[in-house]
ROSE-4610 file (N, C-alpha, C; in Angstrom, 1 decimal, always signed):
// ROSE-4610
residu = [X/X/X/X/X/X/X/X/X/X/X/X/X/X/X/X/X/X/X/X/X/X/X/X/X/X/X/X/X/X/X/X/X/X/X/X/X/X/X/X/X/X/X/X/X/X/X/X/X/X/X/X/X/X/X/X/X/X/X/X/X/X/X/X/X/X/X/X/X/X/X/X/X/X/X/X/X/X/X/X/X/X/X/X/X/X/X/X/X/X/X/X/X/X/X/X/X/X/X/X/X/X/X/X/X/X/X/X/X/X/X/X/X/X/X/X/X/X/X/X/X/X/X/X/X/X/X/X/X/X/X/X/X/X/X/X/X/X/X/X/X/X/X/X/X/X/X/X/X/X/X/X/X/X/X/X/X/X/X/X/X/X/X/X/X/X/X/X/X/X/X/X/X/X/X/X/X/X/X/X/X/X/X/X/X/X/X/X/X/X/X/X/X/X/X/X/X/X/X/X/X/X/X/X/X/X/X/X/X/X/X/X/X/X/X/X/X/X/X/X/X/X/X/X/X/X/X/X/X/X/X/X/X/X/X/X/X/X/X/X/X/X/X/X/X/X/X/X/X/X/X/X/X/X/X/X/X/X/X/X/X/X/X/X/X/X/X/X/X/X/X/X/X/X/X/X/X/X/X/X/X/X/X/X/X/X/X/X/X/X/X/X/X/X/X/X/X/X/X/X/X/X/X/X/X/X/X/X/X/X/X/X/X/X/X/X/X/X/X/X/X/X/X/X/X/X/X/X/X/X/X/X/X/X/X/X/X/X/X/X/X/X/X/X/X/X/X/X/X/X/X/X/X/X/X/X/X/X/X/X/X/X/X/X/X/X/X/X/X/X/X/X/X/X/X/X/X/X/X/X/X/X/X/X/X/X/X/X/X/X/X/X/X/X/X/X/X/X/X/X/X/X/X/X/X/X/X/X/X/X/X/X/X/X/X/X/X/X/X/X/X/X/X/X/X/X/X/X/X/X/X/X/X/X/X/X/X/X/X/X/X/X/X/X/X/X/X/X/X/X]
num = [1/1/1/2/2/2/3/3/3/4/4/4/5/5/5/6/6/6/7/7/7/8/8/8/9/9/9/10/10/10/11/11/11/12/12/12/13/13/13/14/14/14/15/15/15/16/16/16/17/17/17/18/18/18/19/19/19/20/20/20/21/21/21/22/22/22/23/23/23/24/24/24/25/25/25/26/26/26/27/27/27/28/28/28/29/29/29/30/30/30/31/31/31/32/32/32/33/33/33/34/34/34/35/35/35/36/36/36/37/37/37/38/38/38/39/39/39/40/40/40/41/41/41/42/42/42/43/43/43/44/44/44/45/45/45/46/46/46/47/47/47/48/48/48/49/49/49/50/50/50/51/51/51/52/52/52/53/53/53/54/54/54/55/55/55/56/56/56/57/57/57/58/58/58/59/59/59/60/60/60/61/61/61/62/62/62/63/63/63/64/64/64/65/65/65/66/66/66/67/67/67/68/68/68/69/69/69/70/70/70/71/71/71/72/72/72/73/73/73/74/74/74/75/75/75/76/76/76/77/77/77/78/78/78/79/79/79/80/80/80/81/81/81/82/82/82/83/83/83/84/84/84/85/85/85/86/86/86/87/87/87/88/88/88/89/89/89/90/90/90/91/91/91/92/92/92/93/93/93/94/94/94/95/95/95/96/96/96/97/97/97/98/98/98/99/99/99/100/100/100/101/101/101/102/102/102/103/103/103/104/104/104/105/105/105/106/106/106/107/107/107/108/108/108/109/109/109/110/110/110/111/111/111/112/112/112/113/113/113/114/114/114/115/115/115/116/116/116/117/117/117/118/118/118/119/119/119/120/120/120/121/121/121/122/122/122/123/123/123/124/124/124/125/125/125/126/126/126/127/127/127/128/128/128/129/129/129/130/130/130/131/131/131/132/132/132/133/133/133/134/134/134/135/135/135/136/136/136/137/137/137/138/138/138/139/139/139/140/140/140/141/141/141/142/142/142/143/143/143/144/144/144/145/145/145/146/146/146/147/147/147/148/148/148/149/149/149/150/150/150]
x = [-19.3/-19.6/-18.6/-18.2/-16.8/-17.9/-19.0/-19.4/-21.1/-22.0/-23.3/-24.2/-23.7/-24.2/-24.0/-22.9/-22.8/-24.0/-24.0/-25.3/-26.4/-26.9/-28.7/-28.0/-27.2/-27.2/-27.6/-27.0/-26.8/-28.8/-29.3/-30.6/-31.8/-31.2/-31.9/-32.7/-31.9/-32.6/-31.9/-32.0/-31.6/-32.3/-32.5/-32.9/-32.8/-33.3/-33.4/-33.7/-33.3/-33.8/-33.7/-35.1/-34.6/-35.0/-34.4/-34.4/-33.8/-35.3/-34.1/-33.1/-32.7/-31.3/-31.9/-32.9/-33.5/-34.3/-35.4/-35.5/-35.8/-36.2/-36.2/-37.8/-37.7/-39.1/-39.6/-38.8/-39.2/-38.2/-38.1/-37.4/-38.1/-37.8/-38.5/-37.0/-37.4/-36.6/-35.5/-34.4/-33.8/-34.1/-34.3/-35.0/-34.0/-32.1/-31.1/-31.5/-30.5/-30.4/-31.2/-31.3/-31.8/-33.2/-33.9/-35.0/-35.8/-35.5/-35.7/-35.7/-34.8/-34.1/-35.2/-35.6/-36.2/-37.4/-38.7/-40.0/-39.5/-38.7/-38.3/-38.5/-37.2/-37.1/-38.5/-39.1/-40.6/-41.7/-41.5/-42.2/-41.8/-40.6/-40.0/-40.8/-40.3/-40.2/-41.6/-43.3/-44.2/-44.8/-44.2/-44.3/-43.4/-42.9/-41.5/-43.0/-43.5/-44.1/-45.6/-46.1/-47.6/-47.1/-45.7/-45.5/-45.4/-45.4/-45.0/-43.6/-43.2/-41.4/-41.0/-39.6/-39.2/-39.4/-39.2/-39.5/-41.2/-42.5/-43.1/-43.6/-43.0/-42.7/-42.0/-40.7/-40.3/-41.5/-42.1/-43.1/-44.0/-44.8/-45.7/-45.1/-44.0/-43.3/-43.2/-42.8/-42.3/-43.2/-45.1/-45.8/-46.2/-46.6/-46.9/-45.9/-44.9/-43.9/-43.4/-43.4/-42.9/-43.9/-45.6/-46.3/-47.1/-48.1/-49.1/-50.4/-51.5/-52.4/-53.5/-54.4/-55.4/-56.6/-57.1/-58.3/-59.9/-59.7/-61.3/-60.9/-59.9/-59.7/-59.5/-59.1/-58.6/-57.5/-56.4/-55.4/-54.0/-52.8/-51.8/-51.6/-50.8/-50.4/-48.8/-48.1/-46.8/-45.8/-46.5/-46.5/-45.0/-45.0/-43.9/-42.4/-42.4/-41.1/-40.7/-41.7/-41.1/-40.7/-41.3/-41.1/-39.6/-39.8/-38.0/-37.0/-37.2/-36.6/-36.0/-37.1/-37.0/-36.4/-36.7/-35.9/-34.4/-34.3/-32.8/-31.9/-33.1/-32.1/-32.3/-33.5/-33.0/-31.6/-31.5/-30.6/-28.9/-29.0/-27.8/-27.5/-29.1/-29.0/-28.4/-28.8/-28.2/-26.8/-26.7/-25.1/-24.2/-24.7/-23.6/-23.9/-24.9/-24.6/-24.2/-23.8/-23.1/-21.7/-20.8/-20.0/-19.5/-20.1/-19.5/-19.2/-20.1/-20.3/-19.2/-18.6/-17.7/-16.2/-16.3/-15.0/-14.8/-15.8/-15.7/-14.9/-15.8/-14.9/-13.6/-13.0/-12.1/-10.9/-11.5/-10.4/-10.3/-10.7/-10.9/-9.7/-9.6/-8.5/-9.4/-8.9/-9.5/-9.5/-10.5/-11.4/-11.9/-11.5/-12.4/-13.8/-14.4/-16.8/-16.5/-17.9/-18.3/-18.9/-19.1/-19.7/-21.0/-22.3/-23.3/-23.6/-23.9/-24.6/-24.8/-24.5/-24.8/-26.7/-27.0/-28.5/-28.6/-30.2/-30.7/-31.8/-30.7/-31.5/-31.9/-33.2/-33.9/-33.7/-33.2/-32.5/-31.4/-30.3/-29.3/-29.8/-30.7/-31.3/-32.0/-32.5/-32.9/-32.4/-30.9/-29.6/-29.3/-28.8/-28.3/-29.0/-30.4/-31.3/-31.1/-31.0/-31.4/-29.9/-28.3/-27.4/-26.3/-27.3/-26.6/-25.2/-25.4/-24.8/-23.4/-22.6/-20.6/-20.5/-20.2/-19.5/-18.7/-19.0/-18.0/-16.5/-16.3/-14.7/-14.3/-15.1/-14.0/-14.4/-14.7/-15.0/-13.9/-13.0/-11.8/-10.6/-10.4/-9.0/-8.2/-7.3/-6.6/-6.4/-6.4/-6.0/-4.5/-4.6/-3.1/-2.7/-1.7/-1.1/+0.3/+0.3/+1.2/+2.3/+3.0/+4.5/+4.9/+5.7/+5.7/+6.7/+6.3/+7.3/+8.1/+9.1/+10.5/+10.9]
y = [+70.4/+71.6/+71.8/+73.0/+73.0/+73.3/+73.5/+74.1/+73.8/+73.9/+73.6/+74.8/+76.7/+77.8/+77.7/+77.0/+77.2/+75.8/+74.9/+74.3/+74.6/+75.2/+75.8/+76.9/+77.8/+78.8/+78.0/+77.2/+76.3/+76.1/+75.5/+75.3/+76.0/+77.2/+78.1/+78.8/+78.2/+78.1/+79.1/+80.2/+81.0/+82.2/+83.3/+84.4/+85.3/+86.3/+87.6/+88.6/+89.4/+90.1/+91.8/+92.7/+93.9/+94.9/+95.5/+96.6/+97.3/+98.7/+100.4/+99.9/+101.7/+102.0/+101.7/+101.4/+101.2/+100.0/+99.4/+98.1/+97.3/+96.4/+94.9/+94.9/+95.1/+95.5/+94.1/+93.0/+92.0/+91.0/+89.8/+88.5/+87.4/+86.7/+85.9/+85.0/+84.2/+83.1/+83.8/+83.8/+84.6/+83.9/+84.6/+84.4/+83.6/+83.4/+82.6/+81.5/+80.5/+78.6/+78.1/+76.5/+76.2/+76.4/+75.9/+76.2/+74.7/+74.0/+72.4/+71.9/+72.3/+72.3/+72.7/+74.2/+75.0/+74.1/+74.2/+73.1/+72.1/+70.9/+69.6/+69.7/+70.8/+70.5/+70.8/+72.0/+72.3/+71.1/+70.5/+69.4/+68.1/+67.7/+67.1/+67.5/+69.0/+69.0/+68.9/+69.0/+69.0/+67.0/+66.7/+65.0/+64.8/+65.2/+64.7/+65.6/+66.5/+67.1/+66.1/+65.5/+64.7/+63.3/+62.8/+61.5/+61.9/+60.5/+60.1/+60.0/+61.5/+61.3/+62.6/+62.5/+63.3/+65.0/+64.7/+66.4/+66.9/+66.2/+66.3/+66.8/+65.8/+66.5/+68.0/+68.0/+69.6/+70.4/+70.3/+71.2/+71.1/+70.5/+70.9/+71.4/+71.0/+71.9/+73.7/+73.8/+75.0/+75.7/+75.7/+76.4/+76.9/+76.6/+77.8/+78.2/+78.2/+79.3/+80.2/+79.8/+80.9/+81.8/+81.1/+81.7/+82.0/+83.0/+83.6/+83.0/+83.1/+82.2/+83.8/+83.6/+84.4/+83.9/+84.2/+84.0/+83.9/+84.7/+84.2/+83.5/+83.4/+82.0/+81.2/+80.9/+79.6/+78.8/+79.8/+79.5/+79.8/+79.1/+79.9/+80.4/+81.8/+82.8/+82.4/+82.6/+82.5/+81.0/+80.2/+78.6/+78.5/+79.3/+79.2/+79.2/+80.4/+80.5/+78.9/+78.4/+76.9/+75.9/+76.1/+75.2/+75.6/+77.0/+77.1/+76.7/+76.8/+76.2/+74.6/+74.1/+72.7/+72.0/+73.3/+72.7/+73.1/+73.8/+74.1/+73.5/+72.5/+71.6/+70.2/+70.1/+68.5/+69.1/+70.2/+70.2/+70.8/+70.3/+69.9/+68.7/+68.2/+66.4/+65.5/+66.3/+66.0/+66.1/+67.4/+67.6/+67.3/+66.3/+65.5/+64.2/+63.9/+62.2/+62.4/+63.3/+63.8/+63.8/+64.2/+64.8/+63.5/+62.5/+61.5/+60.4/+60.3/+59.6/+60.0/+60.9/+61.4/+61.1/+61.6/+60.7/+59.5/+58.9/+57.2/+57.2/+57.5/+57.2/+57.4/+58.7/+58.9/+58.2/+57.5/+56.5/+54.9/+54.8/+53.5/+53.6/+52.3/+52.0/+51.5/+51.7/+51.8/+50.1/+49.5/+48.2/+47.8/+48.5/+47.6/+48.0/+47.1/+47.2/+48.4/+49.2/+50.4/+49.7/+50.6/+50.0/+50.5/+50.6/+50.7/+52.5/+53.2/+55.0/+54.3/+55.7/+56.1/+56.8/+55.9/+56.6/+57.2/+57.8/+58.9/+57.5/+57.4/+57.0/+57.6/+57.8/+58.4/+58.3/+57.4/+56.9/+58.0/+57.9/+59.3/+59.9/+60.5/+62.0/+62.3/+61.9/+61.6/+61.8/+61.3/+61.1/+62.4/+63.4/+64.6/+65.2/+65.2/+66.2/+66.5/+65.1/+64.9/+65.4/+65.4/+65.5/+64.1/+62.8/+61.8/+61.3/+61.7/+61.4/+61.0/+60.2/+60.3/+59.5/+60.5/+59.6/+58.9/+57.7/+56.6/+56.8/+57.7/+58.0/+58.7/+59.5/+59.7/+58.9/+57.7/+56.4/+55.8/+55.5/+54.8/+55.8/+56.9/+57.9/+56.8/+56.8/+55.9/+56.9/+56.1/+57.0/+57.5/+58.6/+59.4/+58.7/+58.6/+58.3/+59.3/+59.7/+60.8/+60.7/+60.9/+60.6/+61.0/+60.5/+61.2/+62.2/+63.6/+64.7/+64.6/+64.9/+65.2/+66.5]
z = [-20.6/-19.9/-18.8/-18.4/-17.7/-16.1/-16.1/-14.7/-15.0/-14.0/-13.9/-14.7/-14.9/-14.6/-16.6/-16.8/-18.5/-18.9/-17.8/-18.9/-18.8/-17.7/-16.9/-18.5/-18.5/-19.7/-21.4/-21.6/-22.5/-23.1/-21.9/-21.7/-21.8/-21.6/-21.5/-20.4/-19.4/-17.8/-16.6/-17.4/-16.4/-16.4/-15.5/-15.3/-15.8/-16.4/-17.1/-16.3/-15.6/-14.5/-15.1/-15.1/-15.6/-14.6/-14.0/-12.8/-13.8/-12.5/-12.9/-12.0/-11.5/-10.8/-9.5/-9.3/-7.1/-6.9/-8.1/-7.7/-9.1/-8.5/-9.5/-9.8/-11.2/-12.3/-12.5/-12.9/-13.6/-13.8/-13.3/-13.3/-14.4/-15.4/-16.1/-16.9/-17.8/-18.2/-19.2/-19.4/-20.7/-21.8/-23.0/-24.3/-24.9/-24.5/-25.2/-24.7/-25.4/-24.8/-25.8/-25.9/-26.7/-26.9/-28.0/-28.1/-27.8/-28.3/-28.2/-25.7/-25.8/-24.2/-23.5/-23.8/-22.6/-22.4/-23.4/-23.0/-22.6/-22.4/-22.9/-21.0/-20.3/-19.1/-18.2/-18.7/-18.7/-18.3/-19.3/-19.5/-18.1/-18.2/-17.4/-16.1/-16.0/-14.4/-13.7/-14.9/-15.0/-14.4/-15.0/-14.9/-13.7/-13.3/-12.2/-11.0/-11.1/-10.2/-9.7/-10.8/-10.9/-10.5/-10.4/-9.9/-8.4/-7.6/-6.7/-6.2/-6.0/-6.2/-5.2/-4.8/-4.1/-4.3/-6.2/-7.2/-6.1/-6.3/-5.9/-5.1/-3.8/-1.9/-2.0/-3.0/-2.8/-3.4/-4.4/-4.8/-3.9/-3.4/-2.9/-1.3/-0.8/-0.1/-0.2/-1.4/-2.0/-2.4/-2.9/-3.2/-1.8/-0.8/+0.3/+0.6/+0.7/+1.0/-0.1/-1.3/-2.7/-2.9/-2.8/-3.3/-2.6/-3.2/-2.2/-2.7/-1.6/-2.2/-2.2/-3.7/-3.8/-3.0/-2.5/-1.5/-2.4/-3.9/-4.3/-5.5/-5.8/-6.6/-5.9/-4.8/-4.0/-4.2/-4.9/-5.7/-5.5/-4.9/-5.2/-6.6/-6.7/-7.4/-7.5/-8.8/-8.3/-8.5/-9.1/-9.3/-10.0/-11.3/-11.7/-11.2/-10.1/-9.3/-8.8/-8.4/-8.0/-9.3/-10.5/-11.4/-11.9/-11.9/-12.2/-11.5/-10.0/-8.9/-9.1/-9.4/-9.4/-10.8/-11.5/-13.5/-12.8/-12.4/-11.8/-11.2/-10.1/-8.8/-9.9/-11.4/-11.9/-12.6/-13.1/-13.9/-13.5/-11.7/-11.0/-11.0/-10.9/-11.0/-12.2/-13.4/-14.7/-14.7/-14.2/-14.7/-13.7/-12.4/-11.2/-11.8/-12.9/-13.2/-14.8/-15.4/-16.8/-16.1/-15.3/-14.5/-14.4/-13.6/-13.1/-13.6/-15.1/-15.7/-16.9/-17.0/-17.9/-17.1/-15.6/-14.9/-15.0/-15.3/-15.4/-16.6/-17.1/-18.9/-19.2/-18.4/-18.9/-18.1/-17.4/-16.5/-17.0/-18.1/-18.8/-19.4/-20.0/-20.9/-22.5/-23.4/-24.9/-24.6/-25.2/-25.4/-25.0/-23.3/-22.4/-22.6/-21.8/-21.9/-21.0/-21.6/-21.0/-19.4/-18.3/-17.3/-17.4/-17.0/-16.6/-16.7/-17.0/-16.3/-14.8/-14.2/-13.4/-13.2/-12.6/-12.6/-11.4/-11.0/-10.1/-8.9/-7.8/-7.1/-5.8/-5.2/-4.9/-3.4/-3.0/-1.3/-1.0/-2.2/-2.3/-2.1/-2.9/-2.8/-1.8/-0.9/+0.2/+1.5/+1.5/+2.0/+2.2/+0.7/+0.3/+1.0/+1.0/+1.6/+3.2/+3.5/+5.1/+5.7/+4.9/+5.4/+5.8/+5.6/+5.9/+4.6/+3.7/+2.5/+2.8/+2.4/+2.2/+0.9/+0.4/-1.1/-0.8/-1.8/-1.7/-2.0/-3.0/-3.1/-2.1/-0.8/+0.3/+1.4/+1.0/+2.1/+1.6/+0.2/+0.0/+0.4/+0.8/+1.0/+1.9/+2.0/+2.7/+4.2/+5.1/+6.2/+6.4/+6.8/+7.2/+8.6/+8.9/+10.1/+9.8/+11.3/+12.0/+12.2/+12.1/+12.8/+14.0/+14.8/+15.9/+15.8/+16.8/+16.8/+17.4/+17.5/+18.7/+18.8]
């Protein structure tokens, strides 16, 4: 996949939006992508939500602010806008350890052992959120040194 927008497309995980000419009628999932793909991430982002996990903290973050809560059901309205949200930010997460894990490869030499995947640990993500993050490849750039002017 050459970009993130062709696999969320691939998936089936993108927006269908149908507006007249002045406003926006109706936003829902586009009917293309796979068919196997769409439930699968569905499902995922369903179990990533009932664990004890970061997915979690953003949802239940994300339902009082997305959604409105009906007062005689006692229920937020609106649940789904976050499930898509969050099928969205795993399936940046997929496609930065697909991504990196395809850089690896292609920097090998033929016979050598494969190294290890790249998995999803949750300290990073954490990190990413909070701002503290530096990838390790621009912790090896060598430093520049200046020359002097005359």
């Amino acid at each position: 996949m050459k970009n993130l927008a062709k696999l969320k497309s691939y998936c089936g995980w993108v927006p269908a939006i149908a507006q007249s000419g002045t406003s926006l009628d109706q936003a829902r999932l586009s009917p293309r992508g796979s068919r196997l793909l769409k439930p699968t991430i569905y499902l995922a982002v369903w179990k990533a939500i009932r664990l004890d996990c970061e997915w979690a903290k953003l949802y239940e973050r994300l339902v009082p602010i997305k959604c409105y809560c009906d007062e005689r059901r006692r229920a937020y309205v609106g649940r789904g806008r976050v499930i898509g949200r969050i099928a969205g930010q795993m399936l940046s997460v997929i496609y930065a350890l697909l991504k990196s894990d395809q850089e690896i490869m292609a920097k090998l030499v033929p016979g050598t052992p494969l190294p290890p995947p790249v998995l999803y640990d949750p300290e990073i993500h954490h990190q990413h959120r909070t701002g503290q993050y530096r990838s390790p490849s621009l912790e090896r750039l060598p430093k520049l040194t200046e020359l002097p002017h005359h």
